[in-house]
C-alpha positions in Angstrom: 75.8 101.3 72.4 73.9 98.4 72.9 74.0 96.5 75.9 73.1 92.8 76.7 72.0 91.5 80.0 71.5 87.7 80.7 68.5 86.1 82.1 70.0 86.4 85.5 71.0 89.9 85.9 67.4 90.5 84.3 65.8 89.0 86.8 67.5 90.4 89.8 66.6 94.1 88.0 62.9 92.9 87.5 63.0 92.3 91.3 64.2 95.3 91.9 62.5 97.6 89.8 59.3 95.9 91.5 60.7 96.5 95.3 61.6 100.6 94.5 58.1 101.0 92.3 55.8 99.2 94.8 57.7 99.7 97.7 59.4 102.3 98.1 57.2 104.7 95.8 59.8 105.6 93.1 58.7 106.6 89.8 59.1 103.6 87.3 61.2 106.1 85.0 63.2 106.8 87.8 63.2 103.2 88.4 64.2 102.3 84.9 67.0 104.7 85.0 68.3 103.3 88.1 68.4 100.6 86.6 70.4 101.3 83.7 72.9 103.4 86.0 73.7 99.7 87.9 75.0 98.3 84.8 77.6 100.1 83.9 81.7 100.1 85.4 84.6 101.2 84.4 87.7 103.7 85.1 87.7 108.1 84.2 85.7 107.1 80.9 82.9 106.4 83.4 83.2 109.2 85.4 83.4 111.7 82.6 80.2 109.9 80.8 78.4 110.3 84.2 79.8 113.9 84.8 78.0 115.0 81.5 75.1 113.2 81.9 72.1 114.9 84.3 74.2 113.4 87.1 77.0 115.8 87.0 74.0 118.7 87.5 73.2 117.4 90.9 75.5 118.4 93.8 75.7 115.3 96.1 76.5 113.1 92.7 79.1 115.6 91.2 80.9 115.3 94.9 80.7 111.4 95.0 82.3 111.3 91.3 85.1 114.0 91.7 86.0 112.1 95.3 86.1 108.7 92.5 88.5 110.9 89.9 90.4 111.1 93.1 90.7 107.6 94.5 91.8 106.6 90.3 94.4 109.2 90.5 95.5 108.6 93.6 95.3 104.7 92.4 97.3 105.4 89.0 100.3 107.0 90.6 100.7 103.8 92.9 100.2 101.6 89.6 97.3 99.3 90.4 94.8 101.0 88.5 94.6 98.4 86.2 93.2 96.2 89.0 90.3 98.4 90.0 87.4 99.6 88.7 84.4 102.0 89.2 81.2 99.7 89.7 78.0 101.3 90.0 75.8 97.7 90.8 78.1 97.7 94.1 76.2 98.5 97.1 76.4 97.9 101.4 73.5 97.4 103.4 74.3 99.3 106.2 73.7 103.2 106.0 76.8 104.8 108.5 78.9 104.7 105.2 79.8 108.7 104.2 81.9 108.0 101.7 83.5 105.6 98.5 82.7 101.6 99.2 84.6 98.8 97.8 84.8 95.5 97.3 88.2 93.1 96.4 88.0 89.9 94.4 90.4 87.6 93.5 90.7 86.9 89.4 89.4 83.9 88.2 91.9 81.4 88.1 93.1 79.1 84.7 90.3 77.5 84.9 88.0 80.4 85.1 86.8 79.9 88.2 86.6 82.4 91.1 85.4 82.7 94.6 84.2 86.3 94.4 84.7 88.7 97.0 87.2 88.5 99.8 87.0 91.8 101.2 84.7 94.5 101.3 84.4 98.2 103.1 84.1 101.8 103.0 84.6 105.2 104.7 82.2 106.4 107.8 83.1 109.9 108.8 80.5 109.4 111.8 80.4 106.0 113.0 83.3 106.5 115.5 82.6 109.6 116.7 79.1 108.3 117.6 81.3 106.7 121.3 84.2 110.0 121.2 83.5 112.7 123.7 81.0 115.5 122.1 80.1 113.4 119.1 83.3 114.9 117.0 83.5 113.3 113.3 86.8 111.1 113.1 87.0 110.0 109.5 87.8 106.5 108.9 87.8 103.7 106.3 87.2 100.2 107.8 87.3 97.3 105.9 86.6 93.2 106.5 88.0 89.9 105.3 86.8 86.7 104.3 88.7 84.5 106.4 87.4 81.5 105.9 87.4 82.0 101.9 90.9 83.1 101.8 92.3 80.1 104.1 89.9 78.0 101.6 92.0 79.5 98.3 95.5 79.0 100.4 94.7 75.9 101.2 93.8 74.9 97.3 97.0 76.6 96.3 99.1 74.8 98.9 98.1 71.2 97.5 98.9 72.3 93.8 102.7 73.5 95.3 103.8 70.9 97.1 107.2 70.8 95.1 109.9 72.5 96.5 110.4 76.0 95.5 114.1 76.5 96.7 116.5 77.2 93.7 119.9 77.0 95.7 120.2 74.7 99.1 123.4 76.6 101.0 125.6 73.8 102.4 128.5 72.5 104.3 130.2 69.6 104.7 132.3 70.7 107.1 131.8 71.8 110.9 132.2 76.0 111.8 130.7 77.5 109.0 127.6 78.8 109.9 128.6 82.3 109.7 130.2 81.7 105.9 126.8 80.0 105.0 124.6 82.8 105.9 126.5 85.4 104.2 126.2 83.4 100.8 122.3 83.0 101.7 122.3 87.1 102.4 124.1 87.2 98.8 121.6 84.8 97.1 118.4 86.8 98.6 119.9 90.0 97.4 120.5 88.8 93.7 116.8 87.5 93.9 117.2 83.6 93.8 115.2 81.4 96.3 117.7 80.2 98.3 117.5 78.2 102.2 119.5 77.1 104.6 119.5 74.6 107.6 119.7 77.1 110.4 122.1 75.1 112.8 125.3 75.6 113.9 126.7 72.3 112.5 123.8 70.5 110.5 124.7 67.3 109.5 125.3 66.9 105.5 122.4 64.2 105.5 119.9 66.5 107.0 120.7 69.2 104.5 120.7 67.3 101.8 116.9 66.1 103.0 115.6 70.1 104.0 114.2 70.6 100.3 112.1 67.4 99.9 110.6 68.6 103.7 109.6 72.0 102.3 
């Protein structure tokens, strides 16, 4: 299998490679592996390939992959395993983290575009326990959002929606009906069909009329 890596991700490897050689004192084999190893994602294919490779021999890798085969199990009886995928180049600078780490990103939009991450966490088994009486381990999994890129993407979608999206505006012409109009709204929502309503006792037929051009 051949495997092609842009100018870009070579870079970043080279820099690396450099950092864990000089720096850190690794062997450059073990270096060059490393590096190999941070190229690759995927789903169980992965963790099968890695599980018979000299990773599956060593006991702290063959945990960290069966907890994976978990977490895609446990992901493919809720149906979204199509949305998430086994990464190897992802990584978190801060060392409490015990267990899986994970990051979401939105899909490119039509154009291709995308913003990147939005979210991003992990489990720590000992973070918490670190302020609990004794030091007892409390497993937990925390994660963090992008506030400010997610109100940035609403706020791009909002301007590209500004047409109405209600299907059926529930009227009356006629005063004491507020009670008929909400039961046809409940039977509209339950059939799956965008519908509104004015929510006053006696709207006038004007200002009804005018509720879908203000949404």
């Amino acid at each position: 299998k051949t495997v092609v890596i842009n100018a870009r991700v070579r870079g970043v490897l080279g820099t690396v490679k450099k950092e864990m050689v000089e720096t850190k004192g690794l062997d450059e084999g073990v270096a060059d592996k490393i590096g190999e190893l941070v190229q690759k994602k995927g789903g169980f294919e992965l963790i099968k390939e890695l599980e018979e490779s000299g990773l599956g021999s060593n006991k702290t890798a063959a945990a960290g992959l069966a907890d994976m085969r978990l977490l895609l199990e446990y992901c493919e009886l809720f149906g979204c395993l199509d949305h998430v995928s086994f990464d190897l180049s992802l990584a978190r600078g801060l060392d409490y983290y015990t267990g899986a780490i994970f990051e979401a990103v939105l899909a490119p939009d039509a154009k291709g575009e995308s913003v990147g991450s939005v979210a991003g966490g992990g489990r720590y088994d000992n973070l918490v326990g670190m302020f609990a009486a004794k030091g007892r381990s409390i497993p937990c999994v925390g994660v963090s959002l992008g506030i400010e890129r997610l109100f940035t993407i609403m706020e791009k979608r909002m301007e590209k929606s500004r047409v109405s999206s209600i299907q059926v505006l529930v009227a009356s012409g006629q005063k004491g009906l507020l009670k008929e109009r909400m039961k046809l709204l409940n039977l509209l929502w339950d059939s799956d069909i965008n519908s509104e309503m004015l929510y006053k006792a006696n709207p006038k037929l004007l200002n009804q009329s005018n509720m879908p051009r203000r949404k």
